[in-house]
Structures are given as C-alpha cells and as structure tokens.
N, C-alpha and C positions, 0 to 999 in steps of 0.2 A: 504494500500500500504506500511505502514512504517516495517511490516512483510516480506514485498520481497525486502526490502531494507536492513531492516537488512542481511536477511538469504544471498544477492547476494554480499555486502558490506563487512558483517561479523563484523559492528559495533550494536552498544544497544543504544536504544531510551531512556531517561530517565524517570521514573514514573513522575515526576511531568509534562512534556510535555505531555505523554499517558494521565494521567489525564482530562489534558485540551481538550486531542480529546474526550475521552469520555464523557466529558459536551457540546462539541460542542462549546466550547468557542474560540477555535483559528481561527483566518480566516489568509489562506494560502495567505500571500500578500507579494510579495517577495521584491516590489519596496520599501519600508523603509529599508530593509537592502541592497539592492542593492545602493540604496544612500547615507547611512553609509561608504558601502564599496570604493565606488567611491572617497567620500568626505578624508575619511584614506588616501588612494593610492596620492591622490593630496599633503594632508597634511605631511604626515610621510611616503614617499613610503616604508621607508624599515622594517618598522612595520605593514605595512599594512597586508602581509600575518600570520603573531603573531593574529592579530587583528580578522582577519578572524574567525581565528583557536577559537578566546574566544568568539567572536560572534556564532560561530554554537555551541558551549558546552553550552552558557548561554541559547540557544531558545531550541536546543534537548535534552539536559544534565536536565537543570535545571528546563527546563517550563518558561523562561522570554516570554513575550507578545512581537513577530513582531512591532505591530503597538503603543507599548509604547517607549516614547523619550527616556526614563529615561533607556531602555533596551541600548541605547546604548552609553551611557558615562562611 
C-alpha cells in the first residue's frame, strides 16, 4: 500500500522504514503515536503540530520502531 500512497500523496517512504516492511519487522500500531501525539497537544499545544511533523519523518523517513519509547522523546 505505501506505493499508492506514495504515487496519490506524491511523498517517498524512507529505505530504512521499506527495510523494516521487508523483514516484517514493523507492526502497524498506531495507538503509541497516537498517544505521543495527544500527550504533545496537552503538553506544548503549539509545538505539537512541529512534533507531529518529526514524529512521521523519524517512523517513515528514518525507520524509528512505533512501539519503541525511546522513538518518541
């Protein structure tokens, strides 16, 4: 799917995230960032959207692990 997201988006998935689908290593679990992102918006609302932005570069860009803490400090 991240091919029809690219191609309808017109953004690029990062090799080290492709990577991790090709090991089968990632499980698609959205509630840890969704809780990150909650927990921001409360904290700093007005960095939260900033926040967002480095949160999806560090899981699609980079290949950081969803369900690692340590992805989101």
């Amino acid at each position: 799917a991240y091919k029809r997201v690219e191609e309808t988006c017109g953004v690029t998935f990062g090799e080290p995230y492709l990577e991790r689908l090709r090991e089968g290593t990632t499980i698609s679990d959205s509630e840890p960032p969704c809780r990150a992102l909650h927990l921001a918006s409360l904290l700093q609302p007005a960095e939260s959207v900033e926040y967002a932005h480095q949160l999806q570069r560090a899981i699609f860009l980079d290949g950081y692990d969803w369900n690692d803490p340590e992805t989101y400090e």
